[in-house]
C-alpha positions in Angstrom: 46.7 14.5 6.8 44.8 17.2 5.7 43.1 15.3 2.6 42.1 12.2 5.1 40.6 15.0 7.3 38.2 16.3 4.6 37.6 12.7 2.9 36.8 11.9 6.3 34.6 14.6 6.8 32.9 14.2 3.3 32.3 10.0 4.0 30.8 11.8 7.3 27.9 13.9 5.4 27.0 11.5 3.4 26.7 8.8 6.0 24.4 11.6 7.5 23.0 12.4 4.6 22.0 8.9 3.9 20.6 8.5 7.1 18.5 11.5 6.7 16.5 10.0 3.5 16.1 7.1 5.1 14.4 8.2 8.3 12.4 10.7 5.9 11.1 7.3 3.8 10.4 5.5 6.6 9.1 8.4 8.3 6.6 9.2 5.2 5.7 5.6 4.4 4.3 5.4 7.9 2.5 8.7 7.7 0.8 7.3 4.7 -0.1 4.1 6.2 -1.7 5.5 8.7 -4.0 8.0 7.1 -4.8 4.9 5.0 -5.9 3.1 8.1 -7.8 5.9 9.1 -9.5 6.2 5.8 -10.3 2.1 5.8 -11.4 3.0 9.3 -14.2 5.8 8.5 -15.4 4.4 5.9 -16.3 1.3 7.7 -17.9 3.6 10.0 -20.1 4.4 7.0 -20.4 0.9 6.7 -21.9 0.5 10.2 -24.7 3.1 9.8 -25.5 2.2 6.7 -26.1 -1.3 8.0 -28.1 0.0 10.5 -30.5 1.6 8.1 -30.9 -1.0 6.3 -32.1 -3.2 9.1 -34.5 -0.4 10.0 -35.8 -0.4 6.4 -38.3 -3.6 6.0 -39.9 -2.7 9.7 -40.8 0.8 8.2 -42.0 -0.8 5.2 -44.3 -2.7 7.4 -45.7 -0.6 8.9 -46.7 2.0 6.2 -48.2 -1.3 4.2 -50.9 -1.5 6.8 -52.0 2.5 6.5 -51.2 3.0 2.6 -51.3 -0.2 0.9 -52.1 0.9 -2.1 -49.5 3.1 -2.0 -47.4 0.2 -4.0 -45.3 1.8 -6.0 -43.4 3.9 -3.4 -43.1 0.9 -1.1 -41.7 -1.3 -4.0 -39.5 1.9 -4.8 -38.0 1.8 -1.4 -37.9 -2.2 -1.0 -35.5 -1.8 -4.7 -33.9 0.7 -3.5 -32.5 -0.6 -0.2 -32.1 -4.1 -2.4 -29.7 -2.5 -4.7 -28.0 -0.4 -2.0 -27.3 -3.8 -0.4 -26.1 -5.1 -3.5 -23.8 -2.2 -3.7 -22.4 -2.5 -0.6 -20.4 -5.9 -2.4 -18.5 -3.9 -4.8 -15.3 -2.1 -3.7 -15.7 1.1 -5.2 -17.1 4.0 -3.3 -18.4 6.1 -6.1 -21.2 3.4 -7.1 -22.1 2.6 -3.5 -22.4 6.3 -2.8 -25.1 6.8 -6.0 -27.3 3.5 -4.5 -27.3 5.2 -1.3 -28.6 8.3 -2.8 -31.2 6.5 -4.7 -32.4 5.2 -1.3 -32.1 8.2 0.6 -34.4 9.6 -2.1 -36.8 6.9 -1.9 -36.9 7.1 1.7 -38.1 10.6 1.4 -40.7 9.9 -0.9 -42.2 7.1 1.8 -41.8 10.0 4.8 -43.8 12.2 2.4 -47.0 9.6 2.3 -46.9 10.2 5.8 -48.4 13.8 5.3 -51.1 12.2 3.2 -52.2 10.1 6.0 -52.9 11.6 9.6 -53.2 8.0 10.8 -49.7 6.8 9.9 -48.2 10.1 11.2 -50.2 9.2 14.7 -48.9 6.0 14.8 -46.3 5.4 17.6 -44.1 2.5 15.9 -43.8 4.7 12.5 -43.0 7.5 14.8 -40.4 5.6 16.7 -38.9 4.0 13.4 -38.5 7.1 11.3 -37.3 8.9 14.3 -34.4 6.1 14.3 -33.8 6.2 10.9 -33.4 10.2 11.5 -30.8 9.6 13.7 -29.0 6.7 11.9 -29.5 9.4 8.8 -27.4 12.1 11.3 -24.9 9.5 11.8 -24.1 8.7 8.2 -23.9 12.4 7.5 -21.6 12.6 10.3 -19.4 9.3 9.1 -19.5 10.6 5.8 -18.0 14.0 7.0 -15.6 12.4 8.5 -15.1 9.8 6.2 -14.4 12.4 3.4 -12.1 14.5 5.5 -9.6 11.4 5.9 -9.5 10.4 2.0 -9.0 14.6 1.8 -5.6 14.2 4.3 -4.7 10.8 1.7 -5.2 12.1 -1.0 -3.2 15.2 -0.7 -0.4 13.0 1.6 -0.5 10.9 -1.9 -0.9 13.5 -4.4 2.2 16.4 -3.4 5.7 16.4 -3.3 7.7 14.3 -2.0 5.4 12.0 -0.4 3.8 11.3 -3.6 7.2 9.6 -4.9 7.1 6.8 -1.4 2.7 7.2 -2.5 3.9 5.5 -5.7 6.6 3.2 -4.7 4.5 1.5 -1.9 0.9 1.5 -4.4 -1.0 4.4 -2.7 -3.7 4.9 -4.7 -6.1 8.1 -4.4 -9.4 7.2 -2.9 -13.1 8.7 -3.8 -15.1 10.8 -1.3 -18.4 10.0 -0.3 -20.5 12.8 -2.4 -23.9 13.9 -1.4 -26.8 13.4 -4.2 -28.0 16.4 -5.6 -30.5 17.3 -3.2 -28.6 16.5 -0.4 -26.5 20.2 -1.2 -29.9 22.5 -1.1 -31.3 24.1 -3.8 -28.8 25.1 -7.1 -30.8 28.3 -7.4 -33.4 30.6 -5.2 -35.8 32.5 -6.6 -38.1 35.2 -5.5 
């Protein structure tokens, strides 16, 4: 009786134990699911200000063609730029969307600059009101981008360390890239006095 007791006993744990792992898989799988969905869900956040820019773009444009027209270079710079950024925005990898956005942030910095060179752009209330949206929408990406980058960091690591990793590669989590600032974005690599 005493051998029936501790076979039972034994068939006990490892129901138990089976039951454990289980609920931990499920458990896990679910976990990374949803920090998936929240990455998917940031970045189309991104997406959404991004967009917004981009609309904003061609009436800027506009506008500084009738104060610096022969300012052509810059203007076709920024008219490329947002072109290719566009172009990017097709292709399902973050790393080369991220550098065309950079290329038009950059561009977009060179057209604020012509500003300085002519008082009577600077004065004029529908480039003020544009590039004070496009400030904003600027703010907001930065902010979606933050955030954005904080959920592939909570992904990646769910994916990346033990256990989780092992459910990561049995249901095809793959790590995802952050959204990296361009160069000057992150302030000056050196000061100097």
């Amino acid at each position: 009786m005493s051998a029936g007791i501790a076979l039972g006993l034994v068939g006990g744990l490892v129901c138990l134990l089976a039951v454990v792992i289980i609920l931990w898989v499920v458990l896990s799988y679910n976990r990374l699911v949803r920090l998936r969905n929240q990455a998917d869900g940031s970045w189309a956040q991104i997406d959404v200000q991004l967009k917004r820019r981009y609309d904003l773009i061609p009436n800027l444009v506009e506008t500084v063609k009738g104060y610096a027209a022969h300012e052509r270079g810059t203007l076709e710079s920024v008219v490329a730029a947002r072109g290719n950024a566009i172009n990017a925005a097709q292709t399902p990898g973050v790393a080369d969307r991220a550098e065309a956005e950079n290329v038009l942030t950059q561009a977009l910095g060179r057209l604020f600059a012509l500003a300085e060179a002519y008082p009577d752009l600077k004065a004029n209330q529908n480039f003020a009101a544009l590039q004070a949206e496009l400030a904003n929408t600027e703010d907001k990406i930065a902010y979606a981008r933050q955030f954005y980058n904080s959920a592939v960091q909570s992904y990646n690591t769910a994916t990346q360390t033990l256990p989780t990793n092992v459910i990561a590669g049995l249901g095809g989590f793959k790590t995802r890239d952050f959204f990296e600032a361009a160069g000057g974005e992150r302030g000056p690599v050196q000061v100097r006095f």
